[in-house]
C-alpha positions as CSV (number, residue, x, y, z in Angstrom):
1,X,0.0,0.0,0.0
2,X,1.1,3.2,-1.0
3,X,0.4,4.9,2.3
4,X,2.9,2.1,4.1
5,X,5.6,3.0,1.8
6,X,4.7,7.1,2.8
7,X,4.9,6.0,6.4
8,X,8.6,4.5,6.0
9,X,10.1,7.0,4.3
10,X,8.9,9.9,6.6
11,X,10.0,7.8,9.8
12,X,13.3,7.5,8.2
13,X,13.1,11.1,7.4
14,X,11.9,12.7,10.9
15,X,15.1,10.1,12.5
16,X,17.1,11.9,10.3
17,X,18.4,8.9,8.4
18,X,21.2,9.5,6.2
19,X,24.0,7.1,3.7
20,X,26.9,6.5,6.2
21,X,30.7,6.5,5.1
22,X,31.7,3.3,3.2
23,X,34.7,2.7,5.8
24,X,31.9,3.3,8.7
25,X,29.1,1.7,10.5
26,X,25.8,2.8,10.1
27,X,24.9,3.9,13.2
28,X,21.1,2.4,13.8
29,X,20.3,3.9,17.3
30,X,19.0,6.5,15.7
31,X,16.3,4.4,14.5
32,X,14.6,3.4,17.6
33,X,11.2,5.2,18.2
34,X,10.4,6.0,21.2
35,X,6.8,6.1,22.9
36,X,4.9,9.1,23.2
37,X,3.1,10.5,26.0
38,X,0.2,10.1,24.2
39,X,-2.1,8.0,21.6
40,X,-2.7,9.3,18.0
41,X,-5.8,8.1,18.4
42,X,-6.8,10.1,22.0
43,X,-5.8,13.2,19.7
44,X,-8.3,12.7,16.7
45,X,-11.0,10.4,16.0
46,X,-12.0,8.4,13.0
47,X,-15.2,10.6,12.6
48,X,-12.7,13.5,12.5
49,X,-10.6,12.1,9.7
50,X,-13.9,11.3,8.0
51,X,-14.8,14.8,8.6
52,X,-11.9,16.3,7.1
53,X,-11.3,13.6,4.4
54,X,-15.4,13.4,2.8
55,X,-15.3,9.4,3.1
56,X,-15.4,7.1,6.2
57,X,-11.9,6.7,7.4
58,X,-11.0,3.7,9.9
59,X,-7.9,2.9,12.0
60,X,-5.7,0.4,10.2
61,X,-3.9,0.2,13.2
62,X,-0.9,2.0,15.1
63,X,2.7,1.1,14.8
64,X,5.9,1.6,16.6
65,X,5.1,2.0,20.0
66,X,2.3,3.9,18.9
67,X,4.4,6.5,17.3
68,X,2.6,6.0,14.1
69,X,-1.0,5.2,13.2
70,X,-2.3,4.4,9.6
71,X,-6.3,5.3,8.5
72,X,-7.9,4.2,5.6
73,X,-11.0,4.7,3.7
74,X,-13.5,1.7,3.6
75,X,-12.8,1.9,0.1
76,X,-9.1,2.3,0.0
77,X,-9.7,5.5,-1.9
78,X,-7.9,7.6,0.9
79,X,-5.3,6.8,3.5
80,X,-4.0,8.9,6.0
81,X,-0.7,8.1,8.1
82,X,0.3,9.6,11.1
83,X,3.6,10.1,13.1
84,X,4.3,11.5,16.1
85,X,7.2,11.7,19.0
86,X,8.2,13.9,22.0
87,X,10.8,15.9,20.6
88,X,13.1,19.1,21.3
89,X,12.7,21.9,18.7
90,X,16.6,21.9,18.7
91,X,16.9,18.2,17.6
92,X,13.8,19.0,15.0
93,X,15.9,21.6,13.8
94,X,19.2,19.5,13.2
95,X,16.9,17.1,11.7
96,X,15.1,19.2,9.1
97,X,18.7,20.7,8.3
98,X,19.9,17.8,7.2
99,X,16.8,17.0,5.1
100,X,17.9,19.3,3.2
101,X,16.8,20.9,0.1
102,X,14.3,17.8,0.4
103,X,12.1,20.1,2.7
104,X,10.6,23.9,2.3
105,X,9.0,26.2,5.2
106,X,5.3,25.7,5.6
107,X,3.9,29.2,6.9
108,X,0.6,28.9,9.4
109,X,0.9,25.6,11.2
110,X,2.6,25.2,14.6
111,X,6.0,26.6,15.5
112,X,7.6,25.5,12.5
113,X,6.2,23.5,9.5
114,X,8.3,21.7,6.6
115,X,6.5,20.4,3.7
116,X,8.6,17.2,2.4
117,X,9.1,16.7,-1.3
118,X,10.5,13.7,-0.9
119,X,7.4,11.9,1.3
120,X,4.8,14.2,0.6
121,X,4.4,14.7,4.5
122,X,4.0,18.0,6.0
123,X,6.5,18.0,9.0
124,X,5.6,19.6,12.5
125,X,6.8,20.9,15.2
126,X,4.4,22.3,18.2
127,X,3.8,22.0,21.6
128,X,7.4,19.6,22.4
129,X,5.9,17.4,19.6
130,X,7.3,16.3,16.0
131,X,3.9,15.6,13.8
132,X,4.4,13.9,10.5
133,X,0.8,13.9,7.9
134,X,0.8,12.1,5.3
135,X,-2.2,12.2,2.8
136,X,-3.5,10.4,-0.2
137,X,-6.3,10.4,-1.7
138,X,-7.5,10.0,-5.3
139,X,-8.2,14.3,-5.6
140,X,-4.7,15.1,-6.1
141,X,-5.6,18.9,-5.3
142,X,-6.9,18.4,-2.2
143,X,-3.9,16.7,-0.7
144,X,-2.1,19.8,0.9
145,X,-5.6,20.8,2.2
146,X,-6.7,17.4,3.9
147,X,-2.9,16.7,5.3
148,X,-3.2,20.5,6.9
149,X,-6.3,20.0,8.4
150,X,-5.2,16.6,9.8
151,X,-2.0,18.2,11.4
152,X,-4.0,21.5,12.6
153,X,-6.6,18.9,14.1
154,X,-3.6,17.0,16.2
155,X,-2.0,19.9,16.9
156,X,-4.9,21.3,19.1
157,X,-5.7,18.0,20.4
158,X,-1.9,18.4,21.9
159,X,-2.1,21.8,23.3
160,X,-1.0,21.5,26.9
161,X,-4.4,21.9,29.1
């Protein structure tokens, strides 16, 4: 599925993932995911997604310590895939450097935005939080719209109370 191969490329983007040395080991700690304080799913609801998306979404399930969580449409016309970690905004700042030219500033959304060229995923960072949204869907146009919805939606779900 399309939205699984989205999902892996944006976790090995937000763990800042890059080619090692050929006379070095990769170094793989990097990798690990740690849990969150808490669920993707606590933060928005399927009738949410459905709300934002115009179909009935449902929770495929959640992944990596429930770090990530995956939502499809009934009739797999839509998927939406989450991420989220507890994160510094220095560490989200070294990481979206070394993205690159991969990534460009997304005005509006949190403290700092990043749309992804290379996962489609608009990158945030708000509230001690890192928030990947990733969106497909078969209107093309809407994507940008629906994934910054999503992440404005999870965003306020994570303002401290």
């Amino acid at each position: 599925m399309r939205v699984t191969a989205i999902s892996l490329a944006a976790m090995m983007l937000l763990c800042g993932c890059r080619g090692a040395d050929k006379d070095s080991e990769p170094d793989y700690s990097r990798l690990i995911v740690a849990p969150v304080d808490v669920q993707i799913t606590d933060c928005i609801t399927e009738q949410q997604l459905s709300t934002i998306m115009g179909c009935s979404m449902t929770l495929l399930g959640t992944y990596e310590d429930n770090t990530q969580a995956i939502y499809t449409a009934s009739d797999d016309s839509a998927g939406v895939t989450i991420n989220l970690k507890n994160q510094t905004r220095g560490v989200f700042d070294a990481e979206i450097a070394a993205a690159g030219d991969s990534v460009t500033l997304y005005d509006g959304v949190g403290e700092a935005a990043f749309w992804s060229s290379v996962t489609g995923e608009l990158l945030v960072y708000a509230n001690e939080y890192c928030l990947g949204v990733a969106v497909t869907c078969a209107d093309t146009t809407m994507v940008e719209t629906y994934t910054r919805q999503v992440a404005e939606t999870m965003i306020k779900a994570l303002q401290p109370e």
